[in-house]
C-alpha positions as CSV (number, residue, x, y, z in Angstrom):
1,X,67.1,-130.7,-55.6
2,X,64.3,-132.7,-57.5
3,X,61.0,-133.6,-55.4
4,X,58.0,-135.5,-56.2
5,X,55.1,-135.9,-53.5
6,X,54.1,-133.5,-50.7
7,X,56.6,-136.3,-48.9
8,X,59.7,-135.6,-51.0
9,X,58.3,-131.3,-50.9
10,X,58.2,-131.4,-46.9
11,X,62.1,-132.8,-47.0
12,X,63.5,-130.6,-49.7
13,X,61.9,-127.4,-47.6
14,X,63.0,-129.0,-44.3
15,X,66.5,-129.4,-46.1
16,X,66.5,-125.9,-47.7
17,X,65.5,-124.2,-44.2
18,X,68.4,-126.2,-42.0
19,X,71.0,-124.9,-45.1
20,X,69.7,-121.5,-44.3
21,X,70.3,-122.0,-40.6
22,X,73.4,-123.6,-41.0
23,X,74.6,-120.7,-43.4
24,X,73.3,-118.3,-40.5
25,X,75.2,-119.6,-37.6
26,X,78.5,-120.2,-39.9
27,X,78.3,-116.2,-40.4
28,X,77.9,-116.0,-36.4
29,X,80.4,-118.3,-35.6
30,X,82.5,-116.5,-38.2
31,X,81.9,-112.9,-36.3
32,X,82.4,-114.3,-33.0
33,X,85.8,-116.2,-33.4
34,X,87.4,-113.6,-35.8
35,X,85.4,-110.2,-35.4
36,X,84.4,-110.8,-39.5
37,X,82.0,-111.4,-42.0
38,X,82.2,-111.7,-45.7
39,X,81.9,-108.6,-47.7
40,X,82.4,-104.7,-46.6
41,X,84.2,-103.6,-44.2
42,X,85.3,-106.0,-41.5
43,X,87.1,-103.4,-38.8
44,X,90.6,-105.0,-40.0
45,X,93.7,-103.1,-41.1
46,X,96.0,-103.7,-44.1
47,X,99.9,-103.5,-44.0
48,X,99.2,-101.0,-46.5
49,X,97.7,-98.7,-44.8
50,X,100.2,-98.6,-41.9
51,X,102.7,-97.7,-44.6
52,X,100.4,-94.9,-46.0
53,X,100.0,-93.6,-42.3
54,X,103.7,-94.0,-41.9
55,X,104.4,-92.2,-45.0
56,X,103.2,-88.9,-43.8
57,X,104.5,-89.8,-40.4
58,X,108.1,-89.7,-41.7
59,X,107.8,-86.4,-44.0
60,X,107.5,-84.4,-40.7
61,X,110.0,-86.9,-38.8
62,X,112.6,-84.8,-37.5
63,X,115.2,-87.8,-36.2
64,X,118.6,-88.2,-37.5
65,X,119.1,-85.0,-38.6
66,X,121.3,-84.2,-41.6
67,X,120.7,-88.2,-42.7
68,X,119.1,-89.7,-45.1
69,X,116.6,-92.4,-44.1
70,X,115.4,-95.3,-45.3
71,X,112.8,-97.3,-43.9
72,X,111.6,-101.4,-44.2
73,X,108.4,-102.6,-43.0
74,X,108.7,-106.2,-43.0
75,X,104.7,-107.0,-41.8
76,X,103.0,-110.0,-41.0
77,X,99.5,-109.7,-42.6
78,X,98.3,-112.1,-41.2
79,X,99.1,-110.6,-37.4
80,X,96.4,-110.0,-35.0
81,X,97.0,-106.7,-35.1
82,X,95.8,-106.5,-38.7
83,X,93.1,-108.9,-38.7
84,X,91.7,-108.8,-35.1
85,X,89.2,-105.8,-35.0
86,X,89.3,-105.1,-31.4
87,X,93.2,-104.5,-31.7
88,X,93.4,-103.4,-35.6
89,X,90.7,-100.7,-34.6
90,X,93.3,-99.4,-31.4
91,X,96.4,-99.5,-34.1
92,X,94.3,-97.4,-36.5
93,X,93.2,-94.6,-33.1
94,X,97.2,-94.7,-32.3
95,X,98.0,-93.7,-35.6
96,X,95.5,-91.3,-36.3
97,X,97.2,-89.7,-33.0
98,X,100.4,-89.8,-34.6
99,X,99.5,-88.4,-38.0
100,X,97.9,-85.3,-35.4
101,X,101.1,-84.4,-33.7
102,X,103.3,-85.2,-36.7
103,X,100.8,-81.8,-38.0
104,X,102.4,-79.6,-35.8
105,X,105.9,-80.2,-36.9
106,X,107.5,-79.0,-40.1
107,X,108.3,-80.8,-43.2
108,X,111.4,-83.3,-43.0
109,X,114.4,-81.9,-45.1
110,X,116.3,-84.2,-45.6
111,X,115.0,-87.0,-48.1
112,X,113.1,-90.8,-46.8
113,X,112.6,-93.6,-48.3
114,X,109.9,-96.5,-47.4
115,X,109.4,-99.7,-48.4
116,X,106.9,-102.5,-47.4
117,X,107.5,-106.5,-47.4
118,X,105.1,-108.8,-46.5
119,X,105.7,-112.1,-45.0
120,X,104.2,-115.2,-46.4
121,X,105.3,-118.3,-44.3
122,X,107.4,-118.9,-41.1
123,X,111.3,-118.0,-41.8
124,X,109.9,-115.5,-44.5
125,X,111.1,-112.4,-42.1
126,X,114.5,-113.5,-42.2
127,X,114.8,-114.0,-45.7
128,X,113.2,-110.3,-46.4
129,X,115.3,-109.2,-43.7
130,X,118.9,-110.6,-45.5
131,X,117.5,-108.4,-48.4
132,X,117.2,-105.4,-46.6
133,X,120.9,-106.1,-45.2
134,X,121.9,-107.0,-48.8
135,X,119.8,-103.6,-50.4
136,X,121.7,-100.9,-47.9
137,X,125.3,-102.1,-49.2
138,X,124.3,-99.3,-52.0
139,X,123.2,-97.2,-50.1
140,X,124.7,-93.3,-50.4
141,X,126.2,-92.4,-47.4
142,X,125.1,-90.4,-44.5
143,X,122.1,-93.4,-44.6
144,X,120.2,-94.1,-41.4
145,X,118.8,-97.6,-42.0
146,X,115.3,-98.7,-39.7
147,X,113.7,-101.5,-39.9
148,X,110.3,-102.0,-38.2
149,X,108.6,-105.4,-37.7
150,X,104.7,-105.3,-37.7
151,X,103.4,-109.0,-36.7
152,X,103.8,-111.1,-33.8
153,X,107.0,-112.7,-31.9
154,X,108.0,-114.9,-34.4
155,X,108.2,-111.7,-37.4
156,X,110.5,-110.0,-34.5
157,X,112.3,-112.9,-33.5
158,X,113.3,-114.0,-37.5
159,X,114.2,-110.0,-38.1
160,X,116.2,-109.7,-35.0
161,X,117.7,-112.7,-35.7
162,X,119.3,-111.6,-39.3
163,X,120.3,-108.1,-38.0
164,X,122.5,-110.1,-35.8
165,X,125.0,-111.4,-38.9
166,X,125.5,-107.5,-39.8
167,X,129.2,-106.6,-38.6
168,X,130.0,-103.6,-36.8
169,X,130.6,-101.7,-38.9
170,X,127.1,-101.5,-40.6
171,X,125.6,-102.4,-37.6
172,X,125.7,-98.4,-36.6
173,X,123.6,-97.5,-39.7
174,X,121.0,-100.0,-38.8
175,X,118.2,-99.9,-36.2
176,X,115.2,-102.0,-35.2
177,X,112.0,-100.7,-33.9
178,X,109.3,-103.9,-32.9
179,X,105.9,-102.5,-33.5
180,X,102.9,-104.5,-31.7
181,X,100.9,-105.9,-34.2
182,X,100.5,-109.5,-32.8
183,X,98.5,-110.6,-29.7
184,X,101.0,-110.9,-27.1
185,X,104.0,-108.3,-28.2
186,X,106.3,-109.2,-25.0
187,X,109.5,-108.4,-27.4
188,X,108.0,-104.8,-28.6
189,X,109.2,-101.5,-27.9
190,X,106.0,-100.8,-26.7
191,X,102.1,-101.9,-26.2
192,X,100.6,-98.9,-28.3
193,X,102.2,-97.3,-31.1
194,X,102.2,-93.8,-30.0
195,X,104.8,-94.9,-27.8
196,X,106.6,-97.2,-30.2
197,X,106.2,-94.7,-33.5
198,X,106.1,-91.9,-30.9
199,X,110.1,-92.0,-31.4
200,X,109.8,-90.8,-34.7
201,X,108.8,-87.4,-33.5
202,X,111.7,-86.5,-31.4
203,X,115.1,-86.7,-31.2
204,X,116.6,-90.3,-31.1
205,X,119.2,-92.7,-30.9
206,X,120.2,-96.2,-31.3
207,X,121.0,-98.5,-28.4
208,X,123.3,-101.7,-28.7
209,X,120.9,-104.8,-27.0
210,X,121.9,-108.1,-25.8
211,X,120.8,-111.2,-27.0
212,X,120.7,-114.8,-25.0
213,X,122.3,-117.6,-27.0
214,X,121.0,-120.8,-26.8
215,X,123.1,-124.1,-27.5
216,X,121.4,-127.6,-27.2
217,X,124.2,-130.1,-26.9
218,X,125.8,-130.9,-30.2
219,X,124.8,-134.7,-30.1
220,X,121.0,-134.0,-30.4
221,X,121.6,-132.3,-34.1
222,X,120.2,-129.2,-32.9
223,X,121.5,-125.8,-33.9
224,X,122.3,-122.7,-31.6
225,X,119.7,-120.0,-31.7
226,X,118.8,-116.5,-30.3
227,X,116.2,-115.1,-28.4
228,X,115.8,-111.2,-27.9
229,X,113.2,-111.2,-24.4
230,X,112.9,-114.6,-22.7
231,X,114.6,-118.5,-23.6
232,X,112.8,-121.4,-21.2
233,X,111.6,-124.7,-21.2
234,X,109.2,-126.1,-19.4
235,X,105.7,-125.3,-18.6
236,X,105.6,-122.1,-20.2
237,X,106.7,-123.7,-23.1
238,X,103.6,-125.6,-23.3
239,X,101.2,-123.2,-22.8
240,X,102.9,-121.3,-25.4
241,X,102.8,-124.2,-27.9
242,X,98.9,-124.7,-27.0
243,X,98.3,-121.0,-27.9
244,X,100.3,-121.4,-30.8
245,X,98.5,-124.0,-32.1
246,X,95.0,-122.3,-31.3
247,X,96.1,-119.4,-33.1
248,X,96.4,-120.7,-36.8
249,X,92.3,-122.1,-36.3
250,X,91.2,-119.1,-34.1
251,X,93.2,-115.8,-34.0
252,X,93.2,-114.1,-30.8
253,X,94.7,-114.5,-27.7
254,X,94.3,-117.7,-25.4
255,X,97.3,-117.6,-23.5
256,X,95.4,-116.7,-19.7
257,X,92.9,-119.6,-20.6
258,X,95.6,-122.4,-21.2
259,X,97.9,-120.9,-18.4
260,X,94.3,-121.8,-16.2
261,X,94.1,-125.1,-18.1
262,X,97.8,-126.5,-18.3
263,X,98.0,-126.0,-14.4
264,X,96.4,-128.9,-14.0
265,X,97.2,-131.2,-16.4
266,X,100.9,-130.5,-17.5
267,X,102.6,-132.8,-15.7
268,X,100.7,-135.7,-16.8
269,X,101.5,-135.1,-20.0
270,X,105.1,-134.1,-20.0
271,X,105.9,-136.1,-16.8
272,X,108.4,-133.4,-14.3
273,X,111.9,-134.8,-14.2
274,X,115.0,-133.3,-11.7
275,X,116.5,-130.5,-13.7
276,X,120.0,-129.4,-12.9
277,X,120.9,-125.5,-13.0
278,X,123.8,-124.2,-12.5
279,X,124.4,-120.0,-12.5
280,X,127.8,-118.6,-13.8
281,X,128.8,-114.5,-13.7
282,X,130.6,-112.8,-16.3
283,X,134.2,-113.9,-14.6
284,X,132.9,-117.5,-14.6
285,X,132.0,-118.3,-11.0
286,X,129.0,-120.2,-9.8
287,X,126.0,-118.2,-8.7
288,X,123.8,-120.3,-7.7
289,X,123.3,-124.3,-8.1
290,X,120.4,-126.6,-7.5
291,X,118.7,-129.3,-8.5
292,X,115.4,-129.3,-8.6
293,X,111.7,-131.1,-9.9
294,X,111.2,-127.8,-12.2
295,X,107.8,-127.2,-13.6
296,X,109.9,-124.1,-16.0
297,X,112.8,-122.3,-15.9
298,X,113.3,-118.8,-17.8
299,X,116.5,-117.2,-18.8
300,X,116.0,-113.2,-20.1
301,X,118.5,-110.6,-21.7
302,X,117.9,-108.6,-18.7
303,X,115.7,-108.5,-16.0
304,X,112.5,-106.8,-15.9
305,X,110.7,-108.9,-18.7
306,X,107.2,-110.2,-19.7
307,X,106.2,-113.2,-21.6
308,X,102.7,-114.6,-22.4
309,X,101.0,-111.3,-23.5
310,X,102.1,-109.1,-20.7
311,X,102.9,-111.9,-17.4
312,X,106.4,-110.4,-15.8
313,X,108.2,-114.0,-15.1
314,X,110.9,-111.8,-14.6
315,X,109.9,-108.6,-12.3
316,X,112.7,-107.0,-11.2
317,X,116.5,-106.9,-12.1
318,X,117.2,-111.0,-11.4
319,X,117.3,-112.4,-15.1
320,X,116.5,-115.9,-14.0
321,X,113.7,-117.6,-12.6
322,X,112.9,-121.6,-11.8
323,X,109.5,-122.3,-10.7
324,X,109.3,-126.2,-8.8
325,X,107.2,-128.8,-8.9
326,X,104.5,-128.4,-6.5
327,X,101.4,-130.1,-5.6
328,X,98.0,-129.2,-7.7
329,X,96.4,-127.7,-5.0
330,X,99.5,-125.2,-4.6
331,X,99.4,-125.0,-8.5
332,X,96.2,-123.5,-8.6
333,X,96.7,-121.4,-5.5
334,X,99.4,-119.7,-7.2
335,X,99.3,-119.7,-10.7
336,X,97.7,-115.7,-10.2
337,X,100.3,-114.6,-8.0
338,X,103.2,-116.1,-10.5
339,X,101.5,-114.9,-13.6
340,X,101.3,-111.4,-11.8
341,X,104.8,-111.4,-11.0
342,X,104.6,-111.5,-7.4
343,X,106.5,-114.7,-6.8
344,X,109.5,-113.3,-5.4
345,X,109.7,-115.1,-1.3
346,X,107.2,-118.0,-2.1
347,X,108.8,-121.5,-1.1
348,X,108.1,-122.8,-5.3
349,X,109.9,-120.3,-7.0
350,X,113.7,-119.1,-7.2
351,X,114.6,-115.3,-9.1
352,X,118.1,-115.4,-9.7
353,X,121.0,-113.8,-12.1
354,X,123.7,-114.8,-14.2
355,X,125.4,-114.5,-18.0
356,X,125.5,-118.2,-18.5
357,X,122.9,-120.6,-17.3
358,X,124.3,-124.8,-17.7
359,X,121.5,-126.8,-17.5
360,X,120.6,-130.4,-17.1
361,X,117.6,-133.0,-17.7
362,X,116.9,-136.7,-19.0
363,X,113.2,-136.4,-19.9
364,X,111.6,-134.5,-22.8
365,X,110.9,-131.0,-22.6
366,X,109.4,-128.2,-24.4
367,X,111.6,-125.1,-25.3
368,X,110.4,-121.6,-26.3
369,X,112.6,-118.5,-27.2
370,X,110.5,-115.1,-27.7
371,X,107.3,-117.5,-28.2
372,X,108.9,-120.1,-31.1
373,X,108.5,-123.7,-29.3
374,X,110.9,-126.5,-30.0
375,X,111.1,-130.0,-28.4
376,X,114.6,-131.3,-26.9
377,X,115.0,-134.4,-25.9
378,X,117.6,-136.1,-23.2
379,X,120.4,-136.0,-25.8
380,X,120.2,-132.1,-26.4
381,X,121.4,-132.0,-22.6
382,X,123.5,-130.3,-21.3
383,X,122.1,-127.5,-22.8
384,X,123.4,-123.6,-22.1
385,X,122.3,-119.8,-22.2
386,X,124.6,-117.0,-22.6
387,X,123.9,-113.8,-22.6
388,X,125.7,-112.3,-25.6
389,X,127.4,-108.6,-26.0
390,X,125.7,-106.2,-27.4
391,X,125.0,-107.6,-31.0
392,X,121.7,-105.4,-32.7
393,X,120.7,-101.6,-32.3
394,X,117.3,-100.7,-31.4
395,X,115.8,-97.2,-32.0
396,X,115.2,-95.7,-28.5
397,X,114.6,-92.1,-27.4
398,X,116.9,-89.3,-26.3
């Protein structure tokens, strides 16, 4: 900047010392919102290094004995489990753990393969995915095929997704293991690695899982679709699209602070309409009907489930759960006890089972499965969940 006068001096140093400020408190903001700071090390962890870690892990692995294995990271690097400190920092301990006890085992004898894909936009896991499927048609045989998924619901829910057009008979070589590498990890086969991982060190098998199908009504243009923990619409929904939304500006994990926030202004934005539900068994007999003013209703592939980072909607073996309309003062008196799962009894809330869920509504809704939010609208009414068969293996322990 040019200056002439002790006038023009006194700005251009005035200037030059609020630029230094402002460059100060960008590199605060910076820290506190994401944990990082330009140059040297920033506490995060690379999808590289989880392979490196995993590498080792495997050449004392002692699972599927007499098989060859190969292994596909599909990763997220973007996940909050790589870039947050706070959690890349635990993933990093829980390996370190790992790479310990895998010490004390002998060296694998049979031979391993490994191979890392990263993810670089949404519907990026399924794609990599399809090449995995596509990649194990040469393999030799006596091939165990496992394919882990490091990054948030949406990495799970795209791989989970493809491993569902394998047929049965490849299905049996194939296995999916759901590391937690996002904020939330409701759909992971556990919230630290040593338990996830911790399978690799012992004798294993794979387990046939169910899925929940969900079809929109064919007149609103939408497709069916699969979720693999929890399918709802509603309230939930929102929140879930809010945290969403806060997560591409601000990693981290926001979902309690909207679940405070959205209980008292949902319904003024997405105005509560009379939902229908009606409950069906295997054999095809009604349950359990009602219609209600429904703030959310959530459909899992069993009972005993979490969504929202760790909130069990579903806390025992009922797969179903509608939560009504209720007055605010009622919504903040129990949004604590709902969120901790103790809702079974209270007057606002139904827990309830089924294998096929028909369901009604005229207003506009928001609709999640495994944390991916749509919008329906009136004409994707009636719309359905089923719980599938058994369609995808997961690695689980003996």
């Amino acid at each position: 900047m040019k200056y002439s006068g002790s006038k023009s001096l006194g700005n251009y140093i005035r200037n030059e010392r609020n630029l230094q400020i402002l460059r100060l408190w960008r590199k605060r903001a910076r820290f506190f919102f994401t944990g990082r700071s330009r140059g040297g090390y920033d506490g995060s962890m690379r999808p590289q290094d989880l392979a490196e870690r995993l590498t080792y892990i495997l050449s004392r692995s002692p699972i599927f004995p007499g098989e060859s294995l190969a292994v596909d990271i599909i990763a997220n690097p973007k996940a909050g489990g790589f870039t947050r400190p706070k959690y890349a920092r635990r993933r990093a301990a829980e390996l370190d753990e790992l790479a310990r006890r895998a010490a004390a085992l002998p060296a694998r004898r049979e031979p391993f393969k490994l191979r890392l894909h990263l993810t670089e936009r949404s519907g990026h896991a399924a794609e990599l995915a399809l090449g995995v499927m596509d990649a194990a048609r040469e393999d030799p045989p006596l091939t165990r095929r496992i394919v882990l998924t490091a990054g948030g619901d949406g990495t799970s829910l795209e791989t989970a997704h493809a491993l569902t057009e394998l047929d049965a008979s490849a299905r049996d070589r194939f296995a999916l293991l759901r590391l937690p590498f996002g904020t939330g990890n409701d759909g992971s086969e556990g919230r630290d690695l040593t338990v996830c991982l911790g399978r690799l060190l012992g004798p294993v098998t794979t387990s046939l899982r169910r899925a929940i199908l969900v079809t929109p009504n064919p007149e609103g243009g939408k497709l069916p679709s699969y979720a693999f923990n929890i399918a709802s619409i509603g309230f939930d929904a929102f929140v879930g699209d809010l945290t969403n939304r806060l997560k591409r500006v601000m990693p981290g994990d926001s979902y309690k602070l909207f679940l405070d926030l959205s209980a008292a202004f949902y319904d003024r934005i997405w105005p509560v309409g009379t939902m229908g539900v009606r409950a069906m068994d295997a054999a095809g007999t009604v349950v359990a009907e009602f219609e209600r003013e429904c703030l959310l209703l959530a459909v899992g592939a069993s009972g005993n489930r979490q969504y929202g980072s760790n909130k069990p909607i579903l806390p025992d073996e009922d797969n179903a759960c509608a939560v009504f309309q209720m007055s605010l003062f009622k919504k903040l008196y129990y949004k604590d006890r709902i969120a901790a799962g103790k809702h079974r009894g209270l007057d606002v809330a139904r827990l309830f089972s089924g294998e096929r869920f028909e369901v009604t509504y005229f207003k506009p809704v928001l609709s999640q499965r495994d944390g991916e939010v749509t919008e329906l609208g009136a004409r994707d009414f009636p719309l359905v969940y089923e719980l599938t068969e058994p369609i995808y293996n997961v690695l689980v322990p003996l």
